[in-house]
C-alpha positions in Angstrom: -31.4 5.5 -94.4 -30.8 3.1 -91.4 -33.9 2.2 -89.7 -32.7 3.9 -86.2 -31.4 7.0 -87.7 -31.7 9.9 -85.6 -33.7 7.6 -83.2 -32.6 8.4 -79.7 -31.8 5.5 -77.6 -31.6 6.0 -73.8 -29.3 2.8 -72.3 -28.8 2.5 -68.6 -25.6 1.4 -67.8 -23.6 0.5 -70.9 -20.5 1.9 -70.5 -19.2 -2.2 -71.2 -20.0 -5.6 -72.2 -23.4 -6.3 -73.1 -24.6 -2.9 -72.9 -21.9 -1.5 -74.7 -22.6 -3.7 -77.5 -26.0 -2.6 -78.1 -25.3 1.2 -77.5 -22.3 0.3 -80.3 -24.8 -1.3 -82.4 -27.5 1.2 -82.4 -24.9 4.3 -83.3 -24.2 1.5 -86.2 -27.5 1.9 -87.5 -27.5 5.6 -87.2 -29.0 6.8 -83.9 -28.6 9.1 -81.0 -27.5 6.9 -78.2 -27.3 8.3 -74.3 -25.2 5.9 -71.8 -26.7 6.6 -68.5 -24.0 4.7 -66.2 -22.1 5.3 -62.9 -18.7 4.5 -63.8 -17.2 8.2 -64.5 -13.4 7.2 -63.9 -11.5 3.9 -65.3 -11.4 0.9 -62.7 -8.8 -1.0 -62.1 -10.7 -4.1 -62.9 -14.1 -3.2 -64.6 -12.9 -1.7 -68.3 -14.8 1.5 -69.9 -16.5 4.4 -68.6 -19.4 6.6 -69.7 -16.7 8.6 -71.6 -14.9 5.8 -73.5 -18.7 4.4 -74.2 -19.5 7.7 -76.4 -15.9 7.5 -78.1 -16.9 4.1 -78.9 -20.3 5.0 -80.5 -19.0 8.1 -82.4 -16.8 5.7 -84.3 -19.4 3.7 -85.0 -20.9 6.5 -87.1 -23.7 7.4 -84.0 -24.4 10.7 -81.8 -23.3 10.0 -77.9 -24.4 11.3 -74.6 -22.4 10.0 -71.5 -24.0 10.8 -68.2 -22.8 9.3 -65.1 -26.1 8.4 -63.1 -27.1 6.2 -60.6 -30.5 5.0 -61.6 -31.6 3.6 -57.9 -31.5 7.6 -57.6 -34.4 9.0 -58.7 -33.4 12.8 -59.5 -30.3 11.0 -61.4 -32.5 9.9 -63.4 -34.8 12.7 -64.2 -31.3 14.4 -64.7 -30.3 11.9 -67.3 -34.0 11.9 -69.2 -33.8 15.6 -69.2 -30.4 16.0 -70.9 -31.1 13.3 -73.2 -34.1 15.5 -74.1 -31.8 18.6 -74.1 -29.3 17.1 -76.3 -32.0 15.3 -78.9 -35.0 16.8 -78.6 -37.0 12.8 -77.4 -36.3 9.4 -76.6 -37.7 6.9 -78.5 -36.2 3.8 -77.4 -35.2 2.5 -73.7 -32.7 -0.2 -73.3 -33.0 -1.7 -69.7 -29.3 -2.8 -69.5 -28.3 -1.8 -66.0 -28.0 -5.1 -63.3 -26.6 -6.2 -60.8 -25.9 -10.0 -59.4 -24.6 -12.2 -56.5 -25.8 -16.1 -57.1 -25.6 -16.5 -53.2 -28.6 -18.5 -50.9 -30.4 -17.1 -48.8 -28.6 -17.1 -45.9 -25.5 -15.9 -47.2 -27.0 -12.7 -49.2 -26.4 -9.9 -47.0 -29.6 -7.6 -47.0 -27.5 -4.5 -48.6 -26.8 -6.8 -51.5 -30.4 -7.7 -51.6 -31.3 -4.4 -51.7 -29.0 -3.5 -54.8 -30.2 -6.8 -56.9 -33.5 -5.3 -56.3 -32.6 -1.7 -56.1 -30.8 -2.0 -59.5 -32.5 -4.7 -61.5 -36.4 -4.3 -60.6 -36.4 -1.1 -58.9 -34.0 0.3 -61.4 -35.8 -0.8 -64.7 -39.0 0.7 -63.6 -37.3 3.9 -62.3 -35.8 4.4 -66.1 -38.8 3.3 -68.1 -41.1 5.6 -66.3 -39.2 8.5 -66.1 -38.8 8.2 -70.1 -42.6 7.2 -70.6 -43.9 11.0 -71.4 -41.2 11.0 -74.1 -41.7 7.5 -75.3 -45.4 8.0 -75.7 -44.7 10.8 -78.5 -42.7 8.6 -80.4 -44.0 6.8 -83.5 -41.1 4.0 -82.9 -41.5 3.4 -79.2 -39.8 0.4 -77.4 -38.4 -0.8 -74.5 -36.2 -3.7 -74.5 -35.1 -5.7 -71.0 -32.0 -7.6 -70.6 -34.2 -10.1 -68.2 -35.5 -14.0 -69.1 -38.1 -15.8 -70.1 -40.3 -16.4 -67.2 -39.5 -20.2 -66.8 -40.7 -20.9 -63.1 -38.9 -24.2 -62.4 -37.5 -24.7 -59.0 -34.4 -25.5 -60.7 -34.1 -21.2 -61.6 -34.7 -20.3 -57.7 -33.6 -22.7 -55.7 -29.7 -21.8 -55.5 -30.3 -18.3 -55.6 -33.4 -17.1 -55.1 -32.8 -13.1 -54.5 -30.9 -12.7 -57.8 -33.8 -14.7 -59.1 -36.6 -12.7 -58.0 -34.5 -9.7 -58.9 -34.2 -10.8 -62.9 -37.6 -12.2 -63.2 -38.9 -8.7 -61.5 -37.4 -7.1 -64.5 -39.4 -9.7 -66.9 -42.5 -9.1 -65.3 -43.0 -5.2 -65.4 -42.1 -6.1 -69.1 -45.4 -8.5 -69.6 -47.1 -5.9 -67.7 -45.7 -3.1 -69.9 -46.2 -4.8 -73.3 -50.0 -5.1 -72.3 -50.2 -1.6 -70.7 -48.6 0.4 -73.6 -50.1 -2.0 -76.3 -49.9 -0.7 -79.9 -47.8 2.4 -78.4 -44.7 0.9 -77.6 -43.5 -2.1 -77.8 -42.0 -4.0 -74.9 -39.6 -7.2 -74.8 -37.0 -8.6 -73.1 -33.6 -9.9 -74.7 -31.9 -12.7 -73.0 -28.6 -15.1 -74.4 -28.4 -18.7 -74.7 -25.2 -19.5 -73.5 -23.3 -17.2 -71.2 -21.4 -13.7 -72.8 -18.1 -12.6 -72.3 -18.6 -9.8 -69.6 -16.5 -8.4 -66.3 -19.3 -10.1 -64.5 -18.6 -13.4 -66.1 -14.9 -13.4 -65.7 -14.8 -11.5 -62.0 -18.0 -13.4 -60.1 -19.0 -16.2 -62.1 -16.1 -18.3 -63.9 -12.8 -16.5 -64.4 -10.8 -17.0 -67.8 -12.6 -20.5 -68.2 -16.0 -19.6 -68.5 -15.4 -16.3 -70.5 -13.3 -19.1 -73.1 -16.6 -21.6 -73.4 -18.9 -17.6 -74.0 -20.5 -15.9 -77.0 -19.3 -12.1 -77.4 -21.1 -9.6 -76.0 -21.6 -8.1 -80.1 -24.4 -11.2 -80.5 -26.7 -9.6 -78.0 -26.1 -6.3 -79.8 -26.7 -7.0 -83.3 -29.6 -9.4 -81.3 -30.9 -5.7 -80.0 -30.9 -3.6 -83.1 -32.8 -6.7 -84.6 -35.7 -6.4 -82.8 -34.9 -2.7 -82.1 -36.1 -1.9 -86.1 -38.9 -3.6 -86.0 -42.2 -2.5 -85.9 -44.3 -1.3 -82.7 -46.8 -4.5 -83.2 -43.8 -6.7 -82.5 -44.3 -7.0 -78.7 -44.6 -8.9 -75.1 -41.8 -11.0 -76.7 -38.8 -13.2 -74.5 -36.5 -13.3 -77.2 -33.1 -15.3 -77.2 -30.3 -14.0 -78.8 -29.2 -16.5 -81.3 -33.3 -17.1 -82.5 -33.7 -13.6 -83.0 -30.2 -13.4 -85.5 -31.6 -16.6 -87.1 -34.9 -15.7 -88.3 -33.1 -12.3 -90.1 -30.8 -14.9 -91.6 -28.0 -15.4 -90.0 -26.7 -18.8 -89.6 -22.8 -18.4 -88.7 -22.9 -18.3 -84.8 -19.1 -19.1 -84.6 -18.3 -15.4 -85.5 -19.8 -14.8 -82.1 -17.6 -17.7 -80.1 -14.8 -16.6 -78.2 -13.1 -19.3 -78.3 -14.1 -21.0 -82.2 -15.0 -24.4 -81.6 -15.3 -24.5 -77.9 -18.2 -26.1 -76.4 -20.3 -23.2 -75.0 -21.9 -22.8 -71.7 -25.2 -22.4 -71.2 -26.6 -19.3 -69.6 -29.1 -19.5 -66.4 -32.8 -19.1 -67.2 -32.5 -20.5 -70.7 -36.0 -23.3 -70.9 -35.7 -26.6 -71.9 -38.0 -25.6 -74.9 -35.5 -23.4 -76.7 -35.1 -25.4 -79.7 -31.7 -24.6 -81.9 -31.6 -22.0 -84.2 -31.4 -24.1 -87.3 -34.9 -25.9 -85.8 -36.8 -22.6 -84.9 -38.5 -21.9 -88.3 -38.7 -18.3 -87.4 -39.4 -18.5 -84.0 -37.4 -15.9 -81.8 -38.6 -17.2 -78.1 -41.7 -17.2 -76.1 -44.4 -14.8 -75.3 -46.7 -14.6 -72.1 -46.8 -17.9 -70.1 -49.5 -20.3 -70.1 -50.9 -21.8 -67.0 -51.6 -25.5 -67.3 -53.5 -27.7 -65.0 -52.1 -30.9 -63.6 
């Protein structure tokens, strides 16, 4: 038996990319995965919807809920919760997938795109975790897993953007809080990749066909995901990276993962100078809380 099966995993957003991936994964391993996204109809530019999502997980040999929600609303999401609940009888597992970006300065981020960075990201993954905490709390294989960074607090991370900054880093630190607040009860971490992954966001906002060419697939954060997903509850308050969590189960062929084989990869934002390769990390698979240093 899988270590997820019948484990119900409640995803916001997910109905592409990295999100996908992991809600693919996860109905890989067996479980009961909801997709909690907004995007109902196909768009013209943005592939998938919540109801290709659940196609997509059903071949994968899992149980699928699609519910469009919104989850800056917060009766969308107590609908969601509730028919994930309906449908499986718990959640046992939160994936905090759901963002939204703009790398813009300060003076050219209009305040209603501040307010959906923050509305989405931080807002947003408090919203979701909360609303599922009564039903994670029952759960004997409770976790919550953040797509957000490692809380690296160089200039170098705020200084070109800071409200998408804020916004990520919000979502990294209600996970530190979490992982100390729900200790031994459910285990919180946060996922984040090394170089950048293939996504809409990647090839409409940030670098076009050129920068989706030098990218991982999204499928490394997801097999990343179930990784940490099966283990135990005492695994927790962890900023893993993708490709240090794959190597310490074993893996050590990251080209399957290239789009382009070969290609020199870009580097994702957020990624500290101490992330060693994964042929160097002797089992590490990132960094946990921060240490303050004087100086």
């Amino acid at each position: 038996m899988n270590d997820l099966a019948n484990r119900t995993v409640f995803i916001s957003g997910g109905s592409r990319g990295i999100g996908l991936a992991i809600a693919v994964a996860c109905g890989r391993a067996g479980a009961n995965v909801v997709i909690a996204a907004k995007t109902d109809k196909p768009h013209p530019k943005l592939p998938g919807t919540v109801h290709s999502a659940t196609e997509e997980i059903q071949e994968a040999g899992g149980k699928a809920l699609g519910v469009v929600c919104d989850i800056r609303d917060g009766d969308q999401v107590q609908a969601a919760v509730d028919s994930a609940v309906e449908e499986f009888g718990g959640i046992d597992i939160v994936v905090n997938n759901a963002s939204a970006i703009s790398l813009t300065p300060t003076a050219k981020t209009e305040l209603k795109r501040y307010d959906l960075m923050t509305g989405v990201n931080t807002r947003g993954t408090f919203l979701v975790t909360k609303a599922c905490l009564p039903h994670l709390l029952k759960s004997d294989h409770a976790h919550v897993l953040t797509l957000s960074p490692p809380l690296d607090l160089r200039t170098l991370w705020f200084q070109n953007h800071p409200p998408y900054t804020l916004a990520k880093y919000g979502m990294s630190l209600l996970s530190l809080g979490w992982a100390g607040e729900f200790k031994n009860r459910i285990a919180v971490n946060c996922l984040w990749p090394r170089t950048t992954i293939d996504t809409a966001a990647v090839r409409n906002l940030l670098g076009g066909e050129k920068m989706a060419s030098a990218s991982r697939k999204p499928e490394i954060m997801g097999d990343a995901a179930l990784a940490i997903l099966k283990k135990p509850v005492g695994f927790s308050g962890w900023f893993c990276l993708d490709d240090l969590v794959l190597a310490a189960e074993g893996i050590t062929d990251f080209e399957q993962y290239s789009v382009t084989p070969g290609a020199k990869l870009q580097p994702d934002f957020f990624v500290p100078e101490t992330a060693v390769p994964p042929q160097d990390a002797n089992g590490a698979v990132g960094w946990r809380e921060p240490e303050l240093k004087l100086g």
